[in-house]
N, C-alpha and C positions, 0 to 999 in steps of 0.2 A: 741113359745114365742119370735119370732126372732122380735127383734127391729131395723135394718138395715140388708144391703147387708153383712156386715164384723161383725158383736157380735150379739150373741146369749147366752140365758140364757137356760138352763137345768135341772130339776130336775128328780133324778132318784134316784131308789134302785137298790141295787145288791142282785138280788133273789139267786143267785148260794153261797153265804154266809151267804143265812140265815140261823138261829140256834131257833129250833122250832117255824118255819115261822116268827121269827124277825128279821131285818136286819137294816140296815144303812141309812139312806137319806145320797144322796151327792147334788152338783149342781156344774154344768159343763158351764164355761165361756170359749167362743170362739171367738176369733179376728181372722181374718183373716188365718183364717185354723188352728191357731194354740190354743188348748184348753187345759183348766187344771181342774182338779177337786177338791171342797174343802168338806170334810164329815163335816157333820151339827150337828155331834156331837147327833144327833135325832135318836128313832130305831122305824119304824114303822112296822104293822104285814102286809106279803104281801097278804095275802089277801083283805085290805083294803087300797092298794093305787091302785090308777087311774091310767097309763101308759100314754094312752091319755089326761088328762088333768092334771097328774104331779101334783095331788092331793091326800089327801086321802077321800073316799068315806065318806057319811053319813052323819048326822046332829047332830051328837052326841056332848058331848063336849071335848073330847079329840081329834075328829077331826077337829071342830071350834076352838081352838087352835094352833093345828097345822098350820092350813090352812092359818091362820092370819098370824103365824112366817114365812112360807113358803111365802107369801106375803111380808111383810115387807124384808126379802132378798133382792128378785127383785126388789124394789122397791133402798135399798142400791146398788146393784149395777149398777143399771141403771144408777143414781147417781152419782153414780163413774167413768163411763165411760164418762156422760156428762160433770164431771168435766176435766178430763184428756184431752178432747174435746176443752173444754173452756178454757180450759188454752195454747193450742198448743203443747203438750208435744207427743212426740214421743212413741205409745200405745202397749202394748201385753199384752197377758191373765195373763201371770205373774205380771205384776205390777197390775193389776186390784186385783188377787188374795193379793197380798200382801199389799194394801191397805186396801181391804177388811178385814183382819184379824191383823191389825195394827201395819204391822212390817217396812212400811214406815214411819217411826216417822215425817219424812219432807216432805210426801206428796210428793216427787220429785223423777224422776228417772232420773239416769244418762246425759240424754239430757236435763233433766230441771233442771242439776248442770251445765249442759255449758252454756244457755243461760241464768242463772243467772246470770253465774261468768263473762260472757262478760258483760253485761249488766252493774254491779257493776264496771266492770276495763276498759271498752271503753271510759270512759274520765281520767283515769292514766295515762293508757299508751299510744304510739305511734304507731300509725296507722301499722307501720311494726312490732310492738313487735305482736300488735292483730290480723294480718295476720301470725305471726308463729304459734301464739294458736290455730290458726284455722285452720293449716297444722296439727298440734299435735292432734286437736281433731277431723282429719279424720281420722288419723290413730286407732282411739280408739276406733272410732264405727266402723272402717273395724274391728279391733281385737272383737269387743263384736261378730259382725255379724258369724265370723270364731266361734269363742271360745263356743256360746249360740246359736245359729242359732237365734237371735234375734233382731232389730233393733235398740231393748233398751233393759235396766236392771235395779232395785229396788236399791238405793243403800248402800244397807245390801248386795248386792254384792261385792261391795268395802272391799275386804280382802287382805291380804298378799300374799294371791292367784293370785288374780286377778293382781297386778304390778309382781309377778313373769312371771305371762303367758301374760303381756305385752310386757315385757324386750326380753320373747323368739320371741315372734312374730315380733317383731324389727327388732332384730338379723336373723332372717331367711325370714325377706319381700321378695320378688322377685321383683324388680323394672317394673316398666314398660318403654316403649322406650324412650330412650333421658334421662331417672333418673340415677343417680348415688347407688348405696347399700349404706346401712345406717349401717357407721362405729358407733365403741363404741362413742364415744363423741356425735356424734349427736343422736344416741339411749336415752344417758342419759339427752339430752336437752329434749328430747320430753318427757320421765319420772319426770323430774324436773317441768317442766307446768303440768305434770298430778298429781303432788304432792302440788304445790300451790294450782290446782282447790279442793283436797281433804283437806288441812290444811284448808279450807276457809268452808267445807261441817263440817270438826270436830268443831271447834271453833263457829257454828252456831249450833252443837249437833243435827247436820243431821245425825250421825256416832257416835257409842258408843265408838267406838275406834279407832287409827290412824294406820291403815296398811301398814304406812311406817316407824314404829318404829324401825321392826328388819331387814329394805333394808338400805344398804352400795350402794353408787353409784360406780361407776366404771371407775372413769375419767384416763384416760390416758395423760398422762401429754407431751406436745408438746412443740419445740423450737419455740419462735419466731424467723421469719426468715425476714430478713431482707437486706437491701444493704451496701456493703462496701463504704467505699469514693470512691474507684475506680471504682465500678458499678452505684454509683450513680452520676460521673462525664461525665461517657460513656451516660447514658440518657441524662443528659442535655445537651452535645454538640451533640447527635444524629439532623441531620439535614434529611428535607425530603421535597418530594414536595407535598406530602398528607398534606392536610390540617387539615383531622380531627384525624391521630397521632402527629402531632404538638400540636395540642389543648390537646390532651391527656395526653402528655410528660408533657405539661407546669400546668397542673390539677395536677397531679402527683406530679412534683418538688414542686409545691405552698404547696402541703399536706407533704414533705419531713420537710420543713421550717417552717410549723408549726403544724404540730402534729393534724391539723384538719381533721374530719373525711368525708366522700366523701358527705356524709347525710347532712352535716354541710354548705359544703362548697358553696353548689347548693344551700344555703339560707342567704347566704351571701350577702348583701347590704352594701350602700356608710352609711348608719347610724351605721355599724356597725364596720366602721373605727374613733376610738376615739383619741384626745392626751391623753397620758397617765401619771403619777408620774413624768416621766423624762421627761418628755416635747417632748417624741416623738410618732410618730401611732403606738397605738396597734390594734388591733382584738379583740371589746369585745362582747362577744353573748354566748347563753347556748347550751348546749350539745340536740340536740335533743333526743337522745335515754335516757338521764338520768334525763335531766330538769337539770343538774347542770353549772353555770355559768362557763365561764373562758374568763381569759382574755391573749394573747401572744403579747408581744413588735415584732411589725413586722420588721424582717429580711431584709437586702437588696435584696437580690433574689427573696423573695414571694412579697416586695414591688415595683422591677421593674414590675413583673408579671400583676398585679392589674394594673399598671399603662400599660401596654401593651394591655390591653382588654377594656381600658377604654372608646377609640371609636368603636370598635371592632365590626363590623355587626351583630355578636352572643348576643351583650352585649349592643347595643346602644340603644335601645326601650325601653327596662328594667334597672330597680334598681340595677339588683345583678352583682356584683364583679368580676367574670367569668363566663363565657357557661356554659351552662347546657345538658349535656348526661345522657342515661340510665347508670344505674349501669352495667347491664349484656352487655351491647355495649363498656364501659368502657373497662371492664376487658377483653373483647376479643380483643381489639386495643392493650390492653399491652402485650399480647403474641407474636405480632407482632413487638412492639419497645422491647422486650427481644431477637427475633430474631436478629433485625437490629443491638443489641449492644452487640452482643455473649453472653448471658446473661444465663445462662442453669436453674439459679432459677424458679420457678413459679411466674411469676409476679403480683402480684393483688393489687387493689387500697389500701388494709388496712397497705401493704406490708411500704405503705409511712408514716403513724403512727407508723408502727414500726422503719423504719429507723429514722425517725425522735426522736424516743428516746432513740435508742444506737448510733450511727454513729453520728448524728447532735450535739446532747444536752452531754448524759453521759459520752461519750468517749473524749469530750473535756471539762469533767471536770463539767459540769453542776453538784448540789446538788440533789441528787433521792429526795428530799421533793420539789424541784423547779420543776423536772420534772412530778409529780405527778399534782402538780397545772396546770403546762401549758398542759396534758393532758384532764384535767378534773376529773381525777380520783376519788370517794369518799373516795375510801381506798387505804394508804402507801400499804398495799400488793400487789395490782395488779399492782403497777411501778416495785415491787421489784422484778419482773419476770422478767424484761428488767435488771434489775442490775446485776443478775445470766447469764443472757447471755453474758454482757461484759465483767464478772469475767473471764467467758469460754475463752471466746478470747483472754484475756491477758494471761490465763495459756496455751494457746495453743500457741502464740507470742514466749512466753520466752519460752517452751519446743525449739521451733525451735531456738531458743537465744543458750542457752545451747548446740544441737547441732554443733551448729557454734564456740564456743566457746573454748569447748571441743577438 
């Protein structure tokens, strides 16, 4: 009864358990080498079932019967398979089983909770938020493939289980060449998208229950790190005859001055230069990554800049405000102007949002509720990470005060 190259239907008994020659009908579905069996809850006598024709013999009526129910099966899971078919959903004998017997209450497996969930959130969010989920959810299906030898899974699999022996397989990836190992933080980013796609499977009563009720995340908590006045006086008067760590330096300092982020600033246009309350230009445009507006009274330094690029062959064809580099080109040029300015930090573009709201703003006094706004921040708490940092450095100022004093 094979219906293609890859599924096949099956009906059998198990004569070696019979119990005066009565036993069990099962039927055995097979995808692509891999089969499962489901007993039919039926007990026929062997000596009247067919082998070869996976019937039982005669014309009786408890074999016309039979023979019908046996029928109608095949008929469900053919069915079933043509659906999973027609829907694009990523196939094996387990989900076909598990449909079959109605423990898919959502008809979806695990692949067809990701291209839901994209589906639903690819006009949300930002084209690089759905590029992480989509790094997140290879890793998921590499862990189902390890964890089930399976390409997919049912998801009545989705247990407390299943994020423990995610978290481990995280924690013990093997990278491939050129990747970095994946520390705690970023373990727990790819668990946190595996946690929206499931609060979105519960809340839809795809899942009777939320498997992440009794997981505690495991964030380790990091300084931001940022420039001193003194590091960040060494880049701007850093001179060179490269062209494109000039342009680098000068992307960098514009983001020192105003807290914008690299994502931001590469979408920056002249319409996005306004007068402001005080009657002078600000910067007003939204947060790409959050959609939230903000607006910064532009600075004399980030405002010579602008006006430095304004004819500027990177800049003269186009609307936007500065050149335009890749992010990963970016941050390799600033290891470069870290060398040239003795700089032993790690240099990276975000490094300039950070300076920019302890060094720039907080340490001269700026309000953490101002600096919040001119971030963009939704929540007083995520500025208030940067206020805990400058706290550090005044107790560590006056520690070395006291010594001198003493």
């Amino acid at each position: 009864m094979r219906t293609s190259s890859t599924f096949s239907i099956l009906f059998w008994v198990y004569t070696k358990r019979a119990i005066k020659n009565q036993t069990n009908i099962y039927v055995r579905i097979t995808v692509d080498g891999q089969r499962v069996n489901i007993s039919l809850k039926r007990k026929i006598d062997i000596t009247t079932w067919d082998e070869k024709c996976q019937r039982a013999v005669g014309r009786g009526k408890d074999a016309r019967i039979l023979n019908q129910y046996l029928n109608e099966v095949q008929t469900k899971i053919q069915r079933i398979y043509e659906q999973f078919q027609s829907e694009g959903i990523g196939l094996n004998s387990q989900m076909i089983k598990a449909r079959f017997l109605g423990e898919d209450k959502n008809n979806l497996s695990f692949q067809g909770l990701i291209v839901y969930y994209n589906e639903k959130m690819q006009h949300k969010l930002h084209k690089n938020t759905m590029a992480q989920y989509k790094t997140s959810q290879r890793y998921m299906l590499e862990f189902i493939s390890e964890e089930f030898h399976m390409d997919d899974i049912p998801l009545a699999k989705l247990k407390y289980s299943f994020i423990v022996g995610f978290e481990n397989f995280l924690r013990s990836y093997i990278p491939k060449a050129g990747q970095s190992k994946i520390g705690n933080n970023t373990a727990m980013k790819h668990i946190k998208r595996l946690r929206r796609m499931v609060t979105l499977a519960y809340r839809m009563e795809w899942i009777d229950r939320d498997p992440f009720v009794n997981f505690k995340m495991k964030i380790e908590k990091k300084e931001r790190v940022f420039l001193t006045k003194a590091e960040l006086q060494a880049v701007e008067d850093l001179t060179s005859s490269i062209e494109r760590l000039i342009v680098v330096r000068d992307l960098f300092v514009f983001s020192c001055y105003t807290g914008i982020s690299y994502s931001d600033i590469i979408e920056l246009t002249n319409e996005n230069i306004a007068i402001g309350i005080d009657g002078n230009p600000w910067i007003m445009a939204t947060r790409t990554k959050t959609g939230t507006p903000f607006k910064i009274p532009l600075l004399a330094k980030a405002g010579h800049l602008i006006g430095k690029y304004s004819e500027h062959v990177r800049t003269y064809d186009t609307d936007h405000l500065l050149p335009k580099l890749s992010n990963q080109k970016l941050n390799s040029y600033l290891k470069e102007i870290a060398d040239l300015c003795g700089i032993k930090k790690n240099l990276t573009f975000h490094m300039a949002r950070h300076t920019f709201a302890t060094t720039v703003t907080l340490s001269n006094g700026v309000p953490i509720e101002t600096v919040s706004k001119l971030l963009g921040h939704t929540k007083l708490a995520t500025t208030q990470i940067y206020a805990q940092v400058v706290e550090k450095k005044v107790s560590q100022d006056m520690e070395k005060l006291r010594l001198i004093i003493e």
